[in-house]
Structure formats: C-alpha cells, structure tokens
C-alpha positions, 0 to 999 in steps of 0.5 A, spaced: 500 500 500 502 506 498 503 511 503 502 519 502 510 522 503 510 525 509 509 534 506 506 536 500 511 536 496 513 539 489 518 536 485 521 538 479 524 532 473 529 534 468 532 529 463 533 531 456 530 523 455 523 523 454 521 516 457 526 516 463 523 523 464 516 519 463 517 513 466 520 517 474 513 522 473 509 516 473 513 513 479 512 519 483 506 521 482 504 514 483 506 515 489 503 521 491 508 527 490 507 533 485 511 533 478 512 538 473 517 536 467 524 539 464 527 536 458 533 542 458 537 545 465 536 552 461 528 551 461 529 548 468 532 553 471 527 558 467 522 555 472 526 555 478 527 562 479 519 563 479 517 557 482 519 553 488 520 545 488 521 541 494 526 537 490 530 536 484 532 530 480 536 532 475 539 527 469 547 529 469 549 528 462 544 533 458 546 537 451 548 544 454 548 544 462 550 539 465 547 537 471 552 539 477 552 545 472 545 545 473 545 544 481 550 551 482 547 555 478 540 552 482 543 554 489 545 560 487 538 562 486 535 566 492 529 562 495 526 561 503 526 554 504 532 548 502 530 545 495 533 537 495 537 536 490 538 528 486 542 527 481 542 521 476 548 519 473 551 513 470 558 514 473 561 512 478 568 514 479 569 518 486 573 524 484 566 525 480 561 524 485 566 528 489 565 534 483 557 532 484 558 534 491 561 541 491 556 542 485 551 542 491 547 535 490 546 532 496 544 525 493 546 521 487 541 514 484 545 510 479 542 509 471 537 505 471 533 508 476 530 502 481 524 505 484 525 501 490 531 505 491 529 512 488 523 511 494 526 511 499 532 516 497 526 521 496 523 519 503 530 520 506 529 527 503 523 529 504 524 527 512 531 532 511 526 538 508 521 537 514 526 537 519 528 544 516 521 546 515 520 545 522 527 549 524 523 554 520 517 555 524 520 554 530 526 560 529 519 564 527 517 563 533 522 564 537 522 572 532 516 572 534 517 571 542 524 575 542 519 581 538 514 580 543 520 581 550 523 586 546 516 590 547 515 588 553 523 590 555 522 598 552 515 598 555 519 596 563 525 601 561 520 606 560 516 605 566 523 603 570 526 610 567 520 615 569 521 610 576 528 613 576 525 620 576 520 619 581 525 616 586 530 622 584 524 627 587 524 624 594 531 627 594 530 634 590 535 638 594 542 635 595 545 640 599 539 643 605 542 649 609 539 650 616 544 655 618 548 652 624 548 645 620 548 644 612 547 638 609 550 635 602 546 629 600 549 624 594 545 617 591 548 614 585 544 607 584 546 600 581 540 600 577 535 605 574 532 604 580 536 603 588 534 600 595 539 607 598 536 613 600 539 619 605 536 625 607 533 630 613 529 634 616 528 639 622 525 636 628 523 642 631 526 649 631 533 646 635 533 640 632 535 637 624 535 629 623 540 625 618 538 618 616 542 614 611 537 607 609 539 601 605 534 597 603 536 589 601 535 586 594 535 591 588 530 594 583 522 595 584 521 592 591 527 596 593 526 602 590 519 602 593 520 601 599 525 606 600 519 612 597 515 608 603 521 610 609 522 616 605 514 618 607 515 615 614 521 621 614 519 627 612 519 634 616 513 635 610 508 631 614 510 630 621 504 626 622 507 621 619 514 621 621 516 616 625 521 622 629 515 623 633 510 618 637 503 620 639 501 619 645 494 617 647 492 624 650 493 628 644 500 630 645 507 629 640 513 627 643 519 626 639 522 619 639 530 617 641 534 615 636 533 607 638 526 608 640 525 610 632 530 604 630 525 599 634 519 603 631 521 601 624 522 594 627 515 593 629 512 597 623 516 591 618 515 585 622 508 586 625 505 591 620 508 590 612 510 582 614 515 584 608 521 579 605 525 585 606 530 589 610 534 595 612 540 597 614 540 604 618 544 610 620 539 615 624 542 621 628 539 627 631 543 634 632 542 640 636 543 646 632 547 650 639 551 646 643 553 640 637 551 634 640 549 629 637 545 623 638 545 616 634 543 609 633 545 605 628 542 598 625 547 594 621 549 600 617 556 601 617 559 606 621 559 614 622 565 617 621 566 624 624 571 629 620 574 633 625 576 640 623 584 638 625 583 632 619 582 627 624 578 622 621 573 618 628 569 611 627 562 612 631 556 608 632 555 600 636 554 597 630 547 593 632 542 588 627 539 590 620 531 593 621 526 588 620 530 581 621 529 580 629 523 581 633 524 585 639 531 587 637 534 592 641 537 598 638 542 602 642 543 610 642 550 613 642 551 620 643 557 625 641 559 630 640 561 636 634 565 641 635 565 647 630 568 646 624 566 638 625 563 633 619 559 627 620 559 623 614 553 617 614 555 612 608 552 606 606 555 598 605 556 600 597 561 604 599 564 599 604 564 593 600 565 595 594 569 590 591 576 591 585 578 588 579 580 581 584 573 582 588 577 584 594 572 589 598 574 596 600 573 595 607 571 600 612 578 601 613 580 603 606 573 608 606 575 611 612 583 612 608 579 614 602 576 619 606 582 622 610 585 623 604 579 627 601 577 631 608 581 638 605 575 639 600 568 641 602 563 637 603 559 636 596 565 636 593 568 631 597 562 626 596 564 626 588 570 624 588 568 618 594 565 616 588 571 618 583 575 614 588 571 608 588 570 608 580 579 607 581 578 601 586 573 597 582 576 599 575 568 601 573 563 605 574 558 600 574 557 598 582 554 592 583 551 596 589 547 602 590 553 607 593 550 613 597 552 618 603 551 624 607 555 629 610 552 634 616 557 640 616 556 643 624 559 651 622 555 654 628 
C-alpha cells in the first residue's frame, strides 16, 4: 500500500530523455508527490527562479548544462526554504561524485533508476526538508517571542526610567542649609532604580535629623520601599514621621534615636510582614551646643571629620531593621565641635569590591576619606565616588553607593 510522503511536496524532473523523464513522473506521482517536467537545465532553471520545488532530480549528462552545472547555478538562486537536490548519473568514479558534491547535490541514484531505491532516497529527503521546515517555524517563533520581550523590555525601561525620576524627587535638594548645620546629600544607584536613600529634616526649631537607609535586594521592591521610609521621614508631614510618637492624650513627643530604630522594627515585622530589610544610620543634632545623638542598625559606621583632619569611627554597630523581633537598638551620643563633619555612608561604599573582588573595607573608606577631608563637603562626596570608580576599575557598582555629610559651622 502506498503511503502519502510525509509534506506536500513539489518536485521538479529534468532529463533531456523523454521516457526516463516519463517513466520517474509516473513513479512519483504514483506515489503521491507533485511533478512538473524539464527536458533542458536552461528551461529548468527558467522555472526555478519563479517557482519553488521541494526537490530536484536532475539527469547529469544533458546537451548544454550539465547537471552539477545545473545544481550551482540552482543554489545560487535566492529562495526561503532548502530545495533537495538528486542527481542521476551513470558514473561512478569518486573524484566525480566528489565534483557532484561541491556542485551542491546532496544525493546521487545510479542509471537505471530502481524505484525501490529512488523511494526511499526521496523519503530520506523529504524527512531532511521537514526537519528544516520545522527549524523554520520554530526560529519564527522564537522572532516572534524575542519581538514580543523586546516590547515588553522598552515598555519596563520606560516605566523603570520615569521610576528613576520619581525616586530622584524624594531627594530634590542635595545640599539643605539650616544655618548652624548644612547638609550635602549624594545617591548614585546600581540600577535605574536603588534600595539607598539619605536625607533630613528639622525636628523642631533646635533640632535637624540625618538618616542614611539601605534597603536589601535591588530594583522595584527596593526602590519602593525606600519612597515608603522616605514618607515615614519627612519634616513635610510630621504626622507621619516616625521622629515623633503620639501619645494617647493628644500630645507629640519626639522619639530617641533607638526608640525610632525599634519603631521601624515593629512597623516591618508586625505591620508590612515584608521579605525585606534595612540597614540604618539615624542621628539627631542640636543646632547650639553640637551634640549629637545616634543609633545605628547594621549600617556601617559614622565617621566624624574633625576640623584638625582627624578622621573618628562612631556608632555600636547593632542588627539590620526588620530581621529580629524585639531587637534592641542602642543610642550613642557625641559630640561636634565647630568646624566638625559627620559623614553617614552606606555598605556600597564599604564593600565595594576591585578588579580581584577584594572589598574596600571600612578601613580603606575611612583612608579614602582622610585623604579627601581638605575639600568641602559636596565636593568631597564626588570624588568618594571618583575614588571608588579607581578601586573597582568601573563605574558600574554592583551596589547602590550613597552618603551624607552634616557640616556643624555654628
């Protein structure tokens, strides 16, 4: 019983032999396949340039072009798909069956043609062709797919790019005077967006806070919950600031540095049941007399620039936000002195890692910055960043890279 082949497929015979082209139409057509007929290379190649055939069986030997002739110039025409190409030939000597190959015919049948054999040898090409046909589609549709993820990807960095905009708003000054203290502010994120945040505010007339923040993990949730914090810090709406505790009468107080650092634990670990965490620096300074109060949660260590350039570690260093119940934050005081700088900055400076994946350190930030303390403090914060684009050989950080540094000139 004769079996359909397994794609609709066009062939085209050409022989300069009338019965032998005949007798091959018969066969495949039998066979189920759709023959159209040559009897010269010229008029085949004719037909080839405005029609396509799945398969070609050419005779080699043929008044004009020869069937390898043929079979180059077939290959040379522009066409979608692969086309199968079978020379028929009496000659059997292999330096010219070798000729026949780098002509382009993939397979050769032996005159006179056996039908069993002519069969077979079709069905091993029309399974080549529908191997190809499938590569075809699945290469379409892997186009498609990788046009449909390029859409996708412009629209995230759209939305990613005005998301940048809008995390740039919760720091719209980088440089906030408040006469006895002025502050110079600085956030270079990894990414479009950042976990890292810094900023102030004036708690009351005698008083102005400082904080620096990073939240764990990178991108979207990270830059979402540093606007959330950004809301919890504002001096724009102290009803929300977490600076003041609001007691059952009615009345404001204004919360210790520790007590605040517990309120964020509470506010994480019973309110916001979130996968995330944050490190953090919260100082608090008294515009007459300098003295300073503090709390630090897992961030790394304040550094005090005193005006002769002694450079002092401050801060116990204590457990990240949001991690451990009831965990206990403690409050450090210090003192500054006319003249004096804190300067709070995040791990991304700490652990900024060289070309051999070795991390600065606190010690070498701390180095950095003595070498750094004759300029002013926005200056200052630039080449920090200069400095660590040197030691990492880029200024592609792995880490969002932020700082603060507070000025007491009273």
């Amino acid at each position: 019983m004769d079996v359909l082949p397994e794609i609709p497929a066009r062939i085209l015979v050409v022989d300069d032999s009338r019965a032998q082209r005949q007798l091959l139409t018969m066969c495949l057509r039998r066979w189920g396949y759709e023959v159209i007929e040559s009897g010269t290379a010229e008029e085949a190649l004719d037909l080839c340039a405005t029609q396509s055939f799945d398969v070609v069986i050419s005779d080699w030997m043929m008044p004009g072009m020869t069937g390898p002739e043929f079979c180059r110039r077939f290959r040379a025409l522009p066409r979608e798909g692969y086309g199968y190409f079978i020379l028929l030939t009496s000659k059997s000597s292999k330096s010219e069956i070798a000729g026949g190959l780098e002509a382009g015919a993939d397979d050769f049948l032996t005159k006179p043609v056996s039908a069993n054999e002519l069969r077979a040898r079709l069905r091993a090409g029309i399974r080549i062709l529908t191997m190809q046909a499938e590569l075809i589609e699945k290469n379409r549709q892997v186009a498609r797919t990788l046009e449909e993820l390029q859409g996708l990807y412009d629209s995230l960095d759209r939305d990613l790019i005005e998301a940048r905009k809008l995390q740039q708003t919760l720091m719209r000054d980088r440089l906030r005077d408040y006469g006895a203290v002025k502050v110079a502010m600085m956030i270079r994120a990894s990414g479009h967006v950042g976990g890292d945040l810094v900023g102030c505010f004036r708690i009351d007339p005698g008083r102005v806070a400082v904080y620096s923040v990073d939240v764990s993990g990178h991108g979207v949730a990270s830059a979402m919950m540093t606007a959330r914090l950004a809301g919890y810090l504002s001096g724009g709406a102290p009803d929300q600031n977490f600076a003041y505790h609001m007691a059952p009468d009615g009345t404001r107080t204004i919360r210790t540095p520790a007590e605040l650092m517990a309120a964020f634990n509470h506010l994480m670990l019973e309110d916001l049941q979130v996968e995330q965490y944050f490190t953090m620096v919260y100082a608090v300074i008294e515009l007459a007399t300098g003295q300073v109060t503090l709390a630090q949660a897992g961030h790394p260590h304040p550094l005090i620039l005193r005006r002769d350039g002694r450079v002092e570690r401050a801060g116990q260093g204590g457990l990240p936000v949001g991690l451990i119940p009831e965990a206990r934050y403690d409050t450090v005081a210090l003192q500054l002195h006319p003249g004096d700088r804190l300067l709070l900055m995040s791990d991304g400076v700490t652990e900024c890692p060289d070309p051999q994946g070795h991390e600065l350190g606190e010690d070498g930030a701390e180095r950095i910055v003595a070498r750094l303390a004759g300029m002013d403090s926005a200056a200052l914060l630039e080449s920090l960043v200069w400095d660590l684009t040197a030691h990492a050989g880029t200024d592609r950080f792995p880490d969002d890279v932020s700082g603060l540094i507070l000025d007491y000139v009273p």
